[in-house]
C-alpha positions, 0 to 999 in steps of 0.5 A, spaced: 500 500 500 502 507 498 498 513 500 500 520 496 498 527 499 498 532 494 493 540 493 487 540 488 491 547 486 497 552 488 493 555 493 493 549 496 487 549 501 484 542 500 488 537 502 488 531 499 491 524 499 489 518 495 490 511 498 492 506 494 490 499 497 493 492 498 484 492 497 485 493 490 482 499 490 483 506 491 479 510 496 480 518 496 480 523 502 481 530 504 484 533 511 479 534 516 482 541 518 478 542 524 480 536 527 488 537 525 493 541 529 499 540 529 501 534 532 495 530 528 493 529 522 485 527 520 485 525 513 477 522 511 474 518 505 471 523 501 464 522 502 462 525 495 466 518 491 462 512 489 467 508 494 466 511 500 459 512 500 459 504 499 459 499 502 465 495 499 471 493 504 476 500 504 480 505 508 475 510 510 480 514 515 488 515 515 490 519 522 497 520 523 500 523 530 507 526 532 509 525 538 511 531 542 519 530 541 517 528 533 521 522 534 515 517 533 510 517 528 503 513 528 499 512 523 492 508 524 488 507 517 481 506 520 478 500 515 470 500 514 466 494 511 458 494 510 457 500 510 460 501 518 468 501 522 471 494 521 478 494 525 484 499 525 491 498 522 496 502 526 503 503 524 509 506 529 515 509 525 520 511 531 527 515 530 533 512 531 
């Protein structure tokens, strides 16, 4: 799997990233700023494309969170499948 993050333009307002999955499939998301600060990042499945809103097995969440000494970062993709949350899938990448 492999997440790339990039702007709808140059102004970058709208934060995105598309999920390319092991699921075969492609969710796309948009950063919730309301609930990003500095040490967390939100990103949600963009509710206005078909996979999201359906039911098919997909990553609908991706949060990343900075430690406060910027030595780990944790990375939880939030899976949903029939509509509802499934599990969680978390990852910790520690500075050495």
């Amino acid at each position: 799997m492999a997440t790339m993050y990039h702007c709808e333009d140059a102004s970058c307002q709208d934060v995105r990233a598309t999920h390319y999955c092991a699921k075969q499939n492609q969710p796309r998301m948009l950063a919730n700023l309301s609930t990003t600060n500095g040490n967390i990042a939100i990103f949600d499945c963009d509710m206005s494309t078909a996979l999201c809103q359906s039911k098919e097995d997909h990553v609908h969440r991706i949060t990343h969170e900075l430690s406060d000494d910027g030595n780990m970062l944790k990375t939880t993709y939030s899976s949903w499948k029939g509509g509802k949350h499934s599990k969680n899938s978390m990852y910790k990448f520690v500075r050495k």
